[in-house]
Backbone bond lengths (Angstrom), bond angles and torsions (degrees), N, CA, C in turn:
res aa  C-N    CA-C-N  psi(-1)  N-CA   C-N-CA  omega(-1)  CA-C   N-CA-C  phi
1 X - - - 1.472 - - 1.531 109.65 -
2 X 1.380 105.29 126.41 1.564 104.46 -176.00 1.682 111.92 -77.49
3 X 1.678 103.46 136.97 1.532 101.30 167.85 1.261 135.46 -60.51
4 X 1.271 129.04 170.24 1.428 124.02 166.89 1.145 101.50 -44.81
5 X 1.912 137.11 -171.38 1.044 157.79 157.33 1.499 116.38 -86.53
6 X 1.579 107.69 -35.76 1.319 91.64 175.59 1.750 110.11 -101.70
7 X 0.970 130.43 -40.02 1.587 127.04 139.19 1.788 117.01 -5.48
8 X 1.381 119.90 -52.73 1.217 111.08 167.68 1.486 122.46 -56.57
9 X 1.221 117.93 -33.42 1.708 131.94 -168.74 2.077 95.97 -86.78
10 X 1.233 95.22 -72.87 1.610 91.71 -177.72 1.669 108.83 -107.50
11 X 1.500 123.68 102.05 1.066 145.55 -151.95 1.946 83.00 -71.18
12 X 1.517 98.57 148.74 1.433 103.01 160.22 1.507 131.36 -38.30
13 X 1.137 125.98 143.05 1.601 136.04 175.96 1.497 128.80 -146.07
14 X 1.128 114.70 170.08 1.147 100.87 177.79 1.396 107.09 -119.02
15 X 1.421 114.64 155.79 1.779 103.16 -173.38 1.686 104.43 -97.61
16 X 1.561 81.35 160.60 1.750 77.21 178.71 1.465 121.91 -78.51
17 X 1.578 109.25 161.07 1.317 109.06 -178.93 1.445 115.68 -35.84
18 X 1.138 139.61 179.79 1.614 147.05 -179.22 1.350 93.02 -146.87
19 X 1.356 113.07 125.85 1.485 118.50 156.33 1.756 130.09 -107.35
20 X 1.250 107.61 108.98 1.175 122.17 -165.61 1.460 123.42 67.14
21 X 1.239 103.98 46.52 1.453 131.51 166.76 1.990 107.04 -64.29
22 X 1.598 108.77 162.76 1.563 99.97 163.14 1.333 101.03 -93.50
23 X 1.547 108.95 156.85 1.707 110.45 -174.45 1.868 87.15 -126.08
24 X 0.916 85.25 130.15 1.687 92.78 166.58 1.369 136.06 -63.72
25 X 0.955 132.00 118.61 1.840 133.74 -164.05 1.086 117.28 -28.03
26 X 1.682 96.29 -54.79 1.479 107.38 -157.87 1.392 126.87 -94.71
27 X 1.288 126.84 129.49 1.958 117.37 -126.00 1.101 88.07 -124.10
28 X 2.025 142.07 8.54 1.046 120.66 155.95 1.835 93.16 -168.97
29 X 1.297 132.67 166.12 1.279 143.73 -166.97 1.689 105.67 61.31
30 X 1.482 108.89 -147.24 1.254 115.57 -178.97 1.467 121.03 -71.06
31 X 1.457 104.05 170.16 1.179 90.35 -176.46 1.783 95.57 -129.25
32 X 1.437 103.97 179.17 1.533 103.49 -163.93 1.724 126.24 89.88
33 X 0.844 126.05 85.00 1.641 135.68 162.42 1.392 132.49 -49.74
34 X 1.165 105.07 -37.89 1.863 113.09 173.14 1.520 105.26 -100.15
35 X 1.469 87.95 173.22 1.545 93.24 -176.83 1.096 106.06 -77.13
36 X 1.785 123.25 -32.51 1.447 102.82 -159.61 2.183 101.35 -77.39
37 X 0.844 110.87 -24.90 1.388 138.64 169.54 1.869 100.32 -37.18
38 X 0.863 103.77 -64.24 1.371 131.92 -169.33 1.672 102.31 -76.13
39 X 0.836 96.85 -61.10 1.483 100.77 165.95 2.017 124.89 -47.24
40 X 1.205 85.32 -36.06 1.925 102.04 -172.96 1.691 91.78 -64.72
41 X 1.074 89.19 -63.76 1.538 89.81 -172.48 2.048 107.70 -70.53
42 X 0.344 173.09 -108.64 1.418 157.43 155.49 1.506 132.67 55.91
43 X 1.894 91.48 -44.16 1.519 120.81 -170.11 1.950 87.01 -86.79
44 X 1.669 120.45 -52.31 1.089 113.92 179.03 1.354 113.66 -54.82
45 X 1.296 134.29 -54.80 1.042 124.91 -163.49 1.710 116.55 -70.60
46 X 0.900 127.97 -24.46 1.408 142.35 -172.28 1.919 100.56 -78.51
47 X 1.309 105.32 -10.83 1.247 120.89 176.15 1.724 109.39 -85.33
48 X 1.209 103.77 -2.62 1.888 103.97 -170.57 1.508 126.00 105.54
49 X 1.708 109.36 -11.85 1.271 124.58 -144.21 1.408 104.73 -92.96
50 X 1.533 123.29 -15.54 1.277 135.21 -153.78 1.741 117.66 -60.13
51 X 1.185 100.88 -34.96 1.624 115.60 162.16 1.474 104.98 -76.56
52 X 1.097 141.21 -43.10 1.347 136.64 167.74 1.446 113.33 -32.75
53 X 1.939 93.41 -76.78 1.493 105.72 -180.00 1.616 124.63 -24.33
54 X 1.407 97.91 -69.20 1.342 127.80 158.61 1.620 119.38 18.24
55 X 1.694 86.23 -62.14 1.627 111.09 -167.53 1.444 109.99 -74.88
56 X 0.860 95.87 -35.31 1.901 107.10 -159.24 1.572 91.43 -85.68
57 X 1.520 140.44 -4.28 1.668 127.40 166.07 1.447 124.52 -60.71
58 X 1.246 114.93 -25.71 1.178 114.46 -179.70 1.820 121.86 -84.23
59 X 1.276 95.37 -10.01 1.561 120.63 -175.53 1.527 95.60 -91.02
60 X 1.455 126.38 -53.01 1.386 118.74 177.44 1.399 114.09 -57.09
61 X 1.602 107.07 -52.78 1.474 79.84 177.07 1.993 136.18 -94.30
62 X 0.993 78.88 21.93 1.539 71.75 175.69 1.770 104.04 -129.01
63 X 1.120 113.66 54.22 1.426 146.45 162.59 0.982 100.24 54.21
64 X 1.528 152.32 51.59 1.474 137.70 155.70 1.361 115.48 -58.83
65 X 1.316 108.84 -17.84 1.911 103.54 -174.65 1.176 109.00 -111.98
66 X 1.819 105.16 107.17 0.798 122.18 -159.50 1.756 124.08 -83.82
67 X 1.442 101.01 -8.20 1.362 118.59 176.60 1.160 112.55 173.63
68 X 1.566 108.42 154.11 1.642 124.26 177.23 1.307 113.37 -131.79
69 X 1.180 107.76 172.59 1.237 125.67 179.71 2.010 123.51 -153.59
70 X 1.320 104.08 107.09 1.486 92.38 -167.05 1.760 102.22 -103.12
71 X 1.174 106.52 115.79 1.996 103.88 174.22 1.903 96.30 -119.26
72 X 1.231 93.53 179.86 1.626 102.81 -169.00 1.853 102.81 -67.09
73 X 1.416 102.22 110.72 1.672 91.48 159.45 2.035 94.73 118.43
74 X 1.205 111.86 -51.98 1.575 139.85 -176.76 1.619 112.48 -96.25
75 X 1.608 94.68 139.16 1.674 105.96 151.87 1.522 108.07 -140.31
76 X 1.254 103.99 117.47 1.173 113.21 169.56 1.590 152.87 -136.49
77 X 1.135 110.31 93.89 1.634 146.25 177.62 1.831 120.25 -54.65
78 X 1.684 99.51 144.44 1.512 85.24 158.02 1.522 84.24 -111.11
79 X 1.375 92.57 -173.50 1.668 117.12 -177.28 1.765 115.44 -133.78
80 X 1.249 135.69 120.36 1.460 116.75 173.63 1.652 112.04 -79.93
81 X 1.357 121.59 130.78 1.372 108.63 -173.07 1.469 97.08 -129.22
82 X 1.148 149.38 -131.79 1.073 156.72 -114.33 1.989 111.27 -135.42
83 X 1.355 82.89 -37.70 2.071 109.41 154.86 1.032 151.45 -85.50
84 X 1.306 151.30 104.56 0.895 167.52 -107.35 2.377 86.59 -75.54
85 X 1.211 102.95 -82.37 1.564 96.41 159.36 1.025 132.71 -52.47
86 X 1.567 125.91 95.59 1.815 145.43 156.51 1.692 97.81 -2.19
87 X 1.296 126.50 156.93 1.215 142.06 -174.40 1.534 110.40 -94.83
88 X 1.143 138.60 168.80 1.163 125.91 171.85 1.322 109.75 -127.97
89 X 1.743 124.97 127.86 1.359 113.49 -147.47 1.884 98.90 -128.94
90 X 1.451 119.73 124.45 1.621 95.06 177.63 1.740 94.40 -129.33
91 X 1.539 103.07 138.72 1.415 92.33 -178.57 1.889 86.24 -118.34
92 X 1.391 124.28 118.10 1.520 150.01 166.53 1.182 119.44 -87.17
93 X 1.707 118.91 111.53 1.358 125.29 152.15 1.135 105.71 -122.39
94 X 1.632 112.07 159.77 1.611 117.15 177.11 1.247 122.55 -91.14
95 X 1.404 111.50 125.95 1.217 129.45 -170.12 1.809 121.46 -30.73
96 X 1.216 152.40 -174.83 1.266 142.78 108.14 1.290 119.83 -50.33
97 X 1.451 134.05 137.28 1.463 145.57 139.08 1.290 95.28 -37.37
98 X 1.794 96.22 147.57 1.293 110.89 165.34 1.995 113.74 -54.93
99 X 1.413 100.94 -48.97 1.695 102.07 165.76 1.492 120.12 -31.31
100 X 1.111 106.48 -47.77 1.757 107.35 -141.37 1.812 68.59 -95.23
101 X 1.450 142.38 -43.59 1.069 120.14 -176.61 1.569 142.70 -50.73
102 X 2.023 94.91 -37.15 1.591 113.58 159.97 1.307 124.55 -49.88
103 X 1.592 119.57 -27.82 1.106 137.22 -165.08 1.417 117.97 -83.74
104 X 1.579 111.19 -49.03 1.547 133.22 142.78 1.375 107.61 -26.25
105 X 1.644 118.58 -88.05 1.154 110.30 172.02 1.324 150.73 -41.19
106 X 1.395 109.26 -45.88 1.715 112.08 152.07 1.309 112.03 -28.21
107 X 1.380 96.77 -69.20 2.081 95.35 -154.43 1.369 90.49 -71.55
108 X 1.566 143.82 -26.32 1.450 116.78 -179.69 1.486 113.02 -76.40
109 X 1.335 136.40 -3.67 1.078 141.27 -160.22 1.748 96.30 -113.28
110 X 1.420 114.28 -27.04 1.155 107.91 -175.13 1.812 109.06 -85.16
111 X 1.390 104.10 -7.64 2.115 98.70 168.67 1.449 99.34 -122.03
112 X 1.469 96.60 120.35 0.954 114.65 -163.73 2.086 119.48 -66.03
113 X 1.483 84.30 -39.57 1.327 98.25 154.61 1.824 122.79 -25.86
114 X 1.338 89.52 -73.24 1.898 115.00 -173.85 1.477 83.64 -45.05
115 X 1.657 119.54 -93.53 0.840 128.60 -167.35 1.816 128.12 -32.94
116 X 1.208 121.35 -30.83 1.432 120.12 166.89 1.478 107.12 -81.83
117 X 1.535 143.77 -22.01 1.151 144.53 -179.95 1.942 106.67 -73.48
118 X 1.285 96.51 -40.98 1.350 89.55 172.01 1.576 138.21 -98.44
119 X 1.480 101.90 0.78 0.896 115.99 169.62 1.780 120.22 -79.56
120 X 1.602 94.70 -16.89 1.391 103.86 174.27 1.875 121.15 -107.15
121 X 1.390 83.43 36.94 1.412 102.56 -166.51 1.510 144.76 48.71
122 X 1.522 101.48 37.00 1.689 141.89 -165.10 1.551 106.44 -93.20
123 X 1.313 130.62 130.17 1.290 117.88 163.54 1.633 133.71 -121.88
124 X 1.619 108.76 84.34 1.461 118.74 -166.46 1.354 108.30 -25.09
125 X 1.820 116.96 130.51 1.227 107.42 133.42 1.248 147.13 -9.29
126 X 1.440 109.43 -68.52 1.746 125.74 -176.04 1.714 108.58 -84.21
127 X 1.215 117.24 27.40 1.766 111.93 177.95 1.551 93.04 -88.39
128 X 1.561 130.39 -17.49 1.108 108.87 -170.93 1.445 115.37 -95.30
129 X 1.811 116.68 0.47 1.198 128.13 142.34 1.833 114.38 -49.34
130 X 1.435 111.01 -50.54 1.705 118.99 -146.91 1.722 76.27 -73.41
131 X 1.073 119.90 -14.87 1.851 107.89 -170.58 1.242 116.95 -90.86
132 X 1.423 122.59 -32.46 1.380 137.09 -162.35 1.975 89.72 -87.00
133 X 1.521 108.88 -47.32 1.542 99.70 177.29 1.506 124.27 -51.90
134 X 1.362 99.52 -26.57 1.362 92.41 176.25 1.328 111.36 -97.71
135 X 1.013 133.35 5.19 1.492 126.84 153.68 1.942 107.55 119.07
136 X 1.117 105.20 6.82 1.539 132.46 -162.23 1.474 119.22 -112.19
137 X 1.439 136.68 41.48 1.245 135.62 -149.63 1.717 93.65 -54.30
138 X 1.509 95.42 152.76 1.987 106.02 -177.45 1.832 90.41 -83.10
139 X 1.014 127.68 -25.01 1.479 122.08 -151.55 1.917 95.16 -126.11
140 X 1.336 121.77 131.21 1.660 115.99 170.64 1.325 103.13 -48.53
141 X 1.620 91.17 135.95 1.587 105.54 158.99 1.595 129.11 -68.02
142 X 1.352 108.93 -22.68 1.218 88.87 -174.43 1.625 91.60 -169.55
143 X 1.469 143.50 160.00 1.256 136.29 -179.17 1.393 134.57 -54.72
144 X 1.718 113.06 0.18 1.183 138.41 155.74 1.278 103.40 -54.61
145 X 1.200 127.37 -65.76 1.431 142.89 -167.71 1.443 107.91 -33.29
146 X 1.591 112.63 -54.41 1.645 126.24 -176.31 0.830 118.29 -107.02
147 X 1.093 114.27 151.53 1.411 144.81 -158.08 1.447 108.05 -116.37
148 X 1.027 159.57 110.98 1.281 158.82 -174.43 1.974 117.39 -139.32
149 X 1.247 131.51 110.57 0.765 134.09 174.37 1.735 132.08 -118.13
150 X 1.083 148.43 -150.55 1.120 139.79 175.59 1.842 119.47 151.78
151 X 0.848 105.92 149.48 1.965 92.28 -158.72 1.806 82.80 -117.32
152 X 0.842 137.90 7.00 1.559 107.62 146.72 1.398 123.85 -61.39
153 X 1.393 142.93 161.85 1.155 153.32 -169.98 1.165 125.36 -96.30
154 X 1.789 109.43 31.45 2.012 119.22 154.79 1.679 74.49 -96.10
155 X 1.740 81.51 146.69 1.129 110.72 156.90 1.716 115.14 -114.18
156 X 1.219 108.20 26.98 1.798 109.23 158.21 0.785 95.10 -114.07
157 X 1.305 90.94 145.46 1.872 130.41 160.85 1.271 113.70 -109.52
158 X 1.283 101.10 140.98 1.319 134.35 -27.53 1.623 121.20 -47.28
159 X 1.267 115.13 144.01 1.880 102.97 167.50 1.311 106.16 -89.51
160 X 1.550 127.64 -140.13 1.353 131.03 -172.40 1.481 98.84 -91.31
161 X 1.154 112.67 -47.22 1.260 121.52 -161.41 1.670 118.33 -71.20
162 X 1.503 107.47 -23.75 1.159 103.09 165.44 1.658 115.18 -91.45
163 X 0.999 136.90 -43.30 1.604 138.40 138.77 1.861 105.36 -3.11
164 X 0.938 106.90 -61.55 1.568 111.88 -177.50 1.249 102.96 -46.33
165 X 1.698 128.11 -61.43 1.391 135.22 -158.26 1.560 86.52 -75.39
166 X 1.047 128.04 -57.10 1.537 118.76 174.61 1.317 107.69 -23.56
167 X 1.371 128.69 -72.35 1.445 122.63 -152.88 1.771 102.51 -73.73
168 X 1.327 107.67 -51.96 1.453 95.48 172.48 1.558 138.25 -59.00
169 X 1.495 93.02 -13.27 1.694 103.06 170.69 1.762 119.76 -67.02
170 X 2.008 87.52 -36.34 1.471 95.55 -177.63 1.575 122.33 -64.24
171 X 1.950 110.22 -29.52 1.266 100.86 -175.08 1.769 105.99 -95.54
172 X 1.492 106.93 6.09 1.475 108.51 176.71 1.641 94.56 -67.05
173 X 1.155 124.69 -48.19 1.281 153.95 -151.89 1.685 91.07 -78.85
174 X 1.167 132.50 -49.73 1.496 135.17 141.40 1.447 135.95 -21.41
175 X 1.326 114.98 -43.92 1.181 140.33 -163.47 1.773 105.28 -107.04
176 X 1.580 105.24 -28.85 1.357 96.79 174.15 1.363 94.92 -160.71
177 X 1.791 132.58 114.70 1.222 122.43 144.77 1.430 145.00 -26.13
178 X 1.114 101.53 -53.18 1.507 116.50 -152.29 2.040 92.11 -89.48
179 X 1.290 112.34 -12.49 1.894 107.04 139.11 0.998 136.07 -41.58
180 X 1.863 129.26 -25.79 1.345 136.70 -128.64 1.855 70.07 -134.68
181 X 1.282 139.75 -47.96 1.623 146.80 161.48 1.521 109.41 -37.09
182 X 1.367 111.81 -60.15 1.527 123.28 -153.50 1.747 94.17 -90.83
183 X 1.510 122.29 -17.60 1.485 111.94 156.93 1.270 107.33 -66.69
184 X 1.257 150.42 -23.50 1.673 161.73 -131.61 1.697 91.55 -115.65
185 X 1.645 115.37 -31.38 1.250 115.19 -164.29 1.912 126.73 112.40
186 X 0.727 104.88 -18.35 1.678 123.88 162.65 1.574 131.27 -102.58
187 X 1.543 103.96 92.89 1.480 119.64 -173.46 2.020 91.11 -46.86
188 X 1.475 105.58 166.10 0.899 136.01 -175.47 2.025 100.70 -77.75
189 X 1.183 101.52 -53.89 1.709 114.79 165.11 1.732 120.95 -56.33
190 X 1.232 91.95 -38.18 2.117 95.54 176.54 1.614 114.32 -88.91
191 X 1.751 102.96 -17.42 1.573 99.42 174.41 1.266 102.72 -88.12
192 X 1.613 137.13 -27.15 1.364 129.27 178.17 1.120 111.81 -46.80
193 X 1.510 94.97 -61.91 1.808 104.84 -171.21 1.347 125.08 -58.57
194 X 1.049 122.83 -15.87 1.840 138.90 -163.24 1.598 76.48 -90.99
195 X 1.502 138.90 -66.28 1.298 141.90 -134.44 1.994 85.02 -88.69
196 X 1.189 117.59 -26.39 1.574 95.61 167.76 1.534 126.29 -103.68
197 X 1.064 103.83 -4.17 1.835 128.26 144.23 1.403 128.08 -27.40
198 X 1.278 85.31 -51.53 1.712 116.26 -152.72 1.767 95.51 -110.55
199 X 1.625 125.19 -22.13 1.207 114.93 163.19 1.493 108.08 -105.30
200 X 1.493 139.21 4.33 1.431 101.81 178.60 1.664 91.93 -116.91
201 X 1.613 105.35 -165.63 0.983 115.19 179.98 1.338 125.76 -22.22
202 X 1.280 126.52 148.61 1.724 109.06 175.50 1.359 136.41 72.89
203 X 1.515 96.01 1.22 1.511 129.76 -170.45 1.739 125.59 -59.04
204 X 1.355 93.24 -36.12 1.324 127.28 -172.49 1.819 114.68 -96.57
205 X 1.524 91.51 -44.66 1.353 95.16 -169.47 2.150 110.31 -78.03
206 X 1.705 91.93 -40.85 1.745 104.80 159.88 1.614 105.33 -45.52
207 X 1.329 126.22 -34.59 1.471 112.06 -159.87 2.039 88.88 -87.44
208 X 0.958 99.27 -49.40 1.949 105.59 -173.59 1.103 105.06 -47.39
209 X 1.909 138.68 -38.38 1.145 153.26 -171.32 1.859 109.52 -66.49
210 X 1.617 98.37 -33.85 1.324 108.03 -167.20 1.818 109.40 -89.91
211 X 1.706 102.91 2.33 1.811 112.13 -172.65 1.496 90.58 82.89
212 X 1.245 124.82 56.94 1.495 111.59 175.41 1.744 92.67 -128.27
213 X 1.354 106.47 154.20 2.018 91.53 168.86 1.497 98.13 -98.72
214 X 1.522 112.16 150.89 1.091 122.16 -172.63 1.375 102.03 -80.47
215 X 1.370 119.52 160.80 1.710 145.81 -154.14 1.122 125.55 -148.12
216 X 1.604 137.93 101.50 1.401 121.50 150.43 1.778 119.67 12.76
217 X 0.846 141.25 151.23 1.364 160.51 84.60 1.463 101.13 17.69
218 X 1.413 114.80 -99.19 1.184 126.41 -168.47 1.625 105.28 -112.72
219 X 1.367 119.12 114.88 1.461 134.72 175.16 1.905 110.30 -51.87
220 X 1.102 144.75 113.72 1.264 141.31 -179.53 1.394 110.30 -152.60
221 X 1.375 101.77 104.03 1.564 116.06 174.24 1.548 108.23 -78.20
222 X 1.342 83.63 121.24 1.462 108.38 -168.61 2.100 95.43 -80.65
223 X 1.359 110.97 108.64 1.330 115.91 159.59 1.610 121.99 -151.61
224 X 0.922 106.50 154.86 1.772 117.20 -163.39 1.532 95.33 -58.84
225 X 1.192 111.42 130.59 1.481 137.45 179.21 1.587 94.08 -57.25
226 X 1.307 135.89 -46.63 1.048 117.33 -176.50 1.700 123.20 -88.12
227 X 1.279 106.04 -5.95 1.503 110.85 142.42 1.319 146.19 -43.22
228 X 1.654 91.01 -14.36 2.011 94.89 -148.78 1.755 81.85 -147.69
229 X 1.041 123.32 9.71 1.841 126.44 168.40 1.669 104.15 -40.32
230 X 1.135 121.05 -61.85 1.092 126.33 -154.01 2.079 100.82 -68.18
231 X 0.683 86.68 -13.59 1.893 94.50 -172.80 1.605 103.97 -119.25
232 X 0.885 119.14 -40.42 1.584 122.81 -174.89 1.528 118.92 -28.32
233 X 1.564 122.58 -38.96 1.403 119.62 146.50 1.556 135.11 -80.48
234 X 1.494 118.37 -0.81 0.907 112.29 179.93 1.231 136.75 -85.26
235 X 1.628 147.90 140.55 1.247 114.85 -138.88 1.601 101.24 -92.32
236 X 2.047 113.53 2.21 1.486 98.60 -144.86 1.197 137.69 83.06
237 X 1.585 122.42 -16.05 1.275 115.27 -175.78 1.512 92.15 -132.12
238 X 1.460 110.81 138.47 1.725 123.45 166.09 1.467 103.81 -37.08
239 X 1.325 106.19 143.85 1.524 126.51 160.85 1.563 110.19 -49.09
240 X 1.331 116.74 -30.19 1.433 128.73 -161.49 1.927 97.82 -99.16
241 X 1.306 139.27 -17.77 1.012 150.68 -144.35 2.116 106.37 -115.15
242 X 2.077 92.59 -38.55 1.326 116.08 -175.72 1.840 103.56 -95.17
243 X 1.501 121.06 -11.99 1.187 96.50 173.89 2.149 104.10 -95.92
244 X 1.406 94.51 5.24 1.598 87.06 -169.85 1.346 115.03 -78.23
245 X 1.644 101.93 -24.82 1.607 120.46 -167.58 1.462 102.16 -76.64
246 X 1.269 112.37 135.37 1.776 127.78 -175.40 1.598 95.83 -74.40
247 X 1.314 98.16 150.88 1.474 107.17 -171.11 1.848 112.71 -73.56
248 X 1.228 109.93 138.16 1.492 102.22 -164.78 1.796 118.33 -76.38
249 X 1.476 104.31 124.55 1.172 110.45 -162.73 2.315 107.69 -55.28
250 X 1.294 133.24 171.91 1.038 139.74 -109.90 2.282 67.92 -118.05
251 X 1.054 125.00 124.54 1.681 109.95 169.05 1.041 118.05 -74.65
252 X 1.615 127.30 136.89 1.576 133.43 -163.35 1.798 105.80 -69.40
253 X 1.338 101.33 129.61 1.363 86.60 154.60 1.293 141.98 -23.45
254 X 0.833 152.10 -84.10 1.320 171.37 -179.64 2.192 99.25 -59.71
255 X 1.553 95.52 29.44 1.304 85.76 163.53 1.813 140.96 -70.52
256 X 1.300 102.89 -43.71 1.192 117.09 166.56 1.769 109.42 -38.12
257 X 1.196 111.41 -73.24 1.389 134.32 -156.46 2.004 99.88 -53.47
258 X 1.600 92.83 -8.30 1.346 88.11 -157.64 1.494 95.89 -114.37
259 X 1.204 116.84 -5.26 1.539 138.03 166.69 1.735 123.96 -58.19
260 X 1.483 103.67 -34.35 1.388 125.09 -175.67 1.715 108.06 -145.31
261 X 1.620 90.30 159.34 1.690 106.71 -172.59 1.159 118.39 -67.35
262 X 1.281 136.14 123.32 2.082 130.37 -159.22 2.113 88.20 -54.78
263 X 1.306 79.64 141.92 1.980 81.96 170.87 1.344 102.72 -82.80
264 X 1.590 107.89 157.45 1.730 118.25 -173.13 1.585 103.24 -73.88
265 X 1.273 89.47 82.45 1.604 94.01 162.90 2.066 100.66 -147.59
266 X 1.498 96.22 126.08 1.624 86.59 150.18 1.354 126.09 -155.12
267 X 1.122 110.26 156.76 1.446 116.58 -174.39 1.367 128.98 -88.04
268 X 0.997 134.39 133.63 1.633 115.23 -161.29 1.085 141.97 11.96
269 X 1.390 105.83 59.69 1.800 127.67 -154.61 1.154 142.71 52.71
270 X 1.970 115.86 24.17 1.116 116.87 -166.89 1.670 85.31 -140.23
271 X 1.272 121.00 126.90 1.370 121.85 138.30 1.572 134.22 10.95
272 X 1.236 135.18 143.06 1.351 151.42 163.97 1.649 100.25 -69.75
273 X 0.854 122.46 -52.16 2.033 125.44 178.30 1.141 79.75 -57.10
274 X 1.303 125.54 -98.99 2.006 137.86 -153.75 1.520 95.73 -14.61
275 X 1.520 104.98 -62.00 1.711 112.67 -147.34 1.652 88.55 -74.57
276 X 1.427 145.26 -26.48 1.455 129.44 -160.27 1.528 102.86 -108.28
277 X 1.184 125.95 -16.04 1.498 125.15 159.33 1.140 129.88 -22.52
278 X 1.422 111.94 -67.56 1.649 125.75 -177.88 1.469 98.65 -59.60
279 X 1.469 109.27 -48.49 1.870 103.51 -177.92 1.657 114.54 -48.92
280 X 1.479 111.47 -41.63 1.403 122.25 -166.82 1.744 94.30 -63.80
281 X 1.301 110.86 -65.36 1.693 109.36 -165.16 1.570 104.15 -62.70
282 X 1.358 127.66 -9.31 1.519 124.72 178.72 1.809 100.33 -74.62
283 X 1.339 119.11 -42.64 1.333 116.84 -157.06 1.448 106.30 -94.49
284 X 1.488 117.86 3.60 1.360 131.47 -174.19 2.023 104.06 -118.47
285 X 1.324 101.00 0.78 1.415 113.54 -179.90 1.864 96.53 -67.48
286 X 1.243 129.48 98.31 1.217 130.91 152.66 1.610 137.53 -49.81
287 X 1.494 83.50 -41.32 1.615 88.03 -158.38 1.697 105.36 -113.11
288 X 1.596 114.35 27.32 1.373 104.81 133.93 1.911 102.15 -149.14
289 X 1.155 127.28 115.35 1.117 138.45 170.23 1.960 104.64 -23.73
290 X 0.953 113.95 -46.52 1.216 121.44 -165.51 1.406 110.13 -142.19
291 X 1.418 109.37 75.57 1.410 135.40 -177.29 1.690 103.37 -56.65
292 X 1.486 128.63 -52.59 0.885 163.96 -115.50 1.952 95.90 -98.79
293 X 1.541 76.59 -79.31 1.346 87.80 163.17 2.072 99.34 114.52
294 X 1.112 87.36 34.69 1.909 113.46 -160.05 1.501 105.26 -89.43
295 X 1.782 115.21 -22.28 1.009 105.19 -152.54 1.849 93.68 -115.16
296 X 1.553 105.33 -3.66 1.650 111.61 178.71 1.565 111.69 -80.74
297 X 1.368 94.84 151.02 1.713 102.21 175.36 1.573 108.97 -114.46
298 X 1.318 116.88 168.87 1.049 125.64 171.20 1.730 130.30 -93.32
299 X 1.116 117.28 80.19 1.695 121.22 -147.82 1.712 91.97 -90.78
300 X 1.071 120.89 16.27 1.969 100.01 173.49 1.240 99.66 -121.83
301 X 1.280 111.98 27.01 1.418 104.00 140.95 1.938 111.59 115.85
């Protein structure tokens, strides 16, 4: 049976131990928990890479990657492989323009929905629709898109070692969305603020200031209900599209409050949000009517 091609040149090995490497969660099948997670890897593999990937699982989880680093545009990792010196691993996509970013923001700021889900640190399904509309896919189109390099001596791409940062990127990407954004170029802190920018006061007029045309709040095409009968329950999305999407997690109490900037008021050195919080999660307490204990009497007398 003939070997690989690159297997003939650098014969199999084993890498050296890694000490205090990240090891990946997931200790057998796929890897990735969320959709967008799930998705990352998905976009690679559909790229050809899937036998590639493949290789590099056993490296994620048993901690060869010893560290990362995600900044706007770059990911960059070492790897322990087989040499005494860690590998050096960069996986490159190109950022958004500040343009194409305003544009992002608008339309997420303009459904109001989107915008309270992520403001509560939620990451819609359909944002990777709100990206592609604007002309900006959230995920590479195609292996052009990335850039992937690595100074061990395979010359396929992916090798193992970049496969590794793959899988651990995906459950980094698990652990925090708005990572999978701030690779794109938009910290998690500058997209908040743009998205409460863009909902409070001044919202409209900040966007007109920036060459933007000003916009509703919430976009709603106004047409006769009996125009639109035939669709009016439909959600728009395939039957096949609505069982893929993970069921939407439960919205925090204290959503509103978290929608907009606390107003300048505080009370013995704490905020108007701080102080109405506890009230919000009391009246959103489900699972005892009377948390409190307001509504019991004292029957022994």
């Amino acid at each position: 049976m003939t070997e690989p091609w690159d297997d003939r040149f650098y014969p199999s090995s084993r890498p050296r131990k890694a000490v205090g490497g990240i090891k990946a969660r997931s200790k057998r099948g796929a890897i990735g928990e969320q959709w967008w997670s799930r998705r990352f890897i998905d976009v690679l593999e559909s790229f050809g890479m899937k036998s590639r990937l493949s290789r590099g699982r056993n490296y994620a989880r048993s901690g060869q990657v010893l560290g990362f680093e995600i900044s706007s545009g770059y990911v960059t990792a070492q790897v322990q492989g087989s040499r005494i010196k860690p590998y050096r691993v960069r996986l490159q996509v190109l950022p958004l323009t500040s343009k194409q970013w305003r544009r992002v923001e608008q339309e997420l700021a303009g459904r109001a929905l989107f915008r309270a889900r992520l403001l509560a640190g939620e990451m819609p399904a359909e944002i990777e629709d709100v990206f592609a509309a604007c002309g900006t896919p959230l995920f590479p189109r195609s292996a052009r898109d990335l850039e992937m390099t690595c100074s061990c001596p395979d010359w396929e791409v992916p090798c193992k070692h970049l496969a590794a940062v793959c899988y651990v990127l995906a459950e980094e990407f698990d652990d925090d969305p708005f990572a999978m954004l701030a690779w794109r170029g938009k910290s998690r802190n500058d997209l908040l603020a743009a998205l409460r920018r863009q909902a409070g006061p001044g919202g409209a007029a900040a966007g007109t200031s920036a060459g933007l045309a000003a916009r509703p709040l919430i976009d709603v095409i106004d047409r006769p209900l009996s125009d639109c009968t035939t669709a009016f329950w439909s959600s728009g999305l395939s039957p096949a599209r609505l069982r893929a999407l993970p069921p939407a997690a439960p919205a925090p109490a204290d959503l509103l409050l978290r929608g907009f900037e606390p107003p300048p008021i505080q009370v013995e050195g704490q905020d108007l949000a701080t102080l109405l919080r506890p009230a919000y999660e009391l009246m959103a307490d489900q699972r005892d009517p009377d948390p409190a204990g307001l509504g019991t009497s004292d029957k022994s007398g």
